[in-house]
C-alpha positions in Angstrom: 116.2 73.0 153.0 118.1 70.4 150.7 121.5 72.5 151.2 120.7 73.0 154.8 120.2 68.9 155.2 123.6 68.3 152.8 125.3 70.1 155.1 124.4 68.9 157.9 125.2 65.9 156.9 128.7 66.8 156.0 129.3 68.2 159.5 128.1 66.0 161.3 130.2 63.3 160.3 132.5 62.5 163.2 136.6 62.8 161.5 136.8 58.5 162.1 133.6 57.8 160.3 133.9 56.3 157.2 130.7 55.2 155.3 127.1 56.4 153.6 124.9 58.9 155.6 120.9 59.3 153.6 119.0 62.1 154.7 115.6 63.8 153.6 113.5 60.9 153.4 116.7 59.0 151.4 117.3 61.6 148.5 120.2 63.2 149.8 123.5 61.1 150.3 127.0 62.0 152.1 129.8 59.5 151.6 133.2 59.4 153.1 135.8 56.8 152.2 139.2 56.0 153.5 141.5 55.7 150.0 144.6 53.7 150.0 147.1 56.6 150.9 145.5 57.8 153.8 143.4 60.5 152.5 139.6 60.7 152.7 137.1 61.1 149.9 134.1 62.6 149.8 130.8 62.0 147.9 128.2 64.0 148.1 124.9 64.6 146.2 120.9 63.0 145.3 120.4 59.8 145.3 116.4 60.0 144.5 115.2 63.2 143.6 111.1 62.6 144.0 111.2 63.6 147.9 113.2 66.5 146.4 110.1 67.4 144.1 107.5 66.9 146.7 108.9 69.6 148.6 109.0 72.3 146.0 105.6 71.2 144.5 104.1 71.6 148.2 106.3 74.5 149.6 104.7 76.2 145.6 101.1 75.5 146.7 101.7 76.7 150.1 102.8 79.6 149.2 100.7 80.3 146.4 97.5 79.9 148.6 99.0 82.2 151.2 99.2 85.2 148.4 95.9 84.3 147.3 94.5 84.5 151.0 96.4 87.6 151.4 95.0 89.3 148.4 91.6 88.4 148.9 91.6 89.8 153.0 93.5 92.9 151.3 90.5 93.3 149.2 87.9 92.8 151.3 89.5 95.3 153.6 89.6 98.1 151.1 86.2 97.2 150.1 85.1 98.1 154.1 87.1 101.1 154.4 85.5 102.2 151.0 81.8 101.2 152.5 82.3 103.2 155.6 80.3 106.3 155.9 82.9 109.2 156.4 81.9 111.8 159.3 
């Protein structure tokens, strides 16, 4: 997601634009300046990591309640199909 939004960022940037772009709630930053001989310089990278950390920590506990979800249902299924009288 971070990459995804850094490059965005970077591509979306019209060729005349000079100047800061923040994204991501401020953490990421994309910034293009017009040096002296004509040539444009770019900065890219974090600028405050704690939306940064929000994400993983969330995106973790998403995704860790969705495997425990999952093994529970699997469980419970194979428990059924044990249960059921075979004809």
């Amino acid at each position: 997601m971070v990459a995804v939004t850094l490059l965005y960022l970077m591509f979306s940037t019209g060729r005349d634009e000079f100047g800061e772009r923040k994204a991501f709630f401020g953490s990421l930053v994309f910034e293009t300046m017009e040096k002296s001989n004509g040539a444009t310089a770019i900065t890219a990278g974090v600028d405050d990591p704690v939306p940064i950390i929000i994400l993983f920590l969330a995106l973790t506990a998403i995704f860790t309640m969705i495997q425990i979800i999952y093994q529970g249902l699997r469980q419970r299924r194979d428990q059924l199909l044990n249960d059921t009288p075979s004809n």
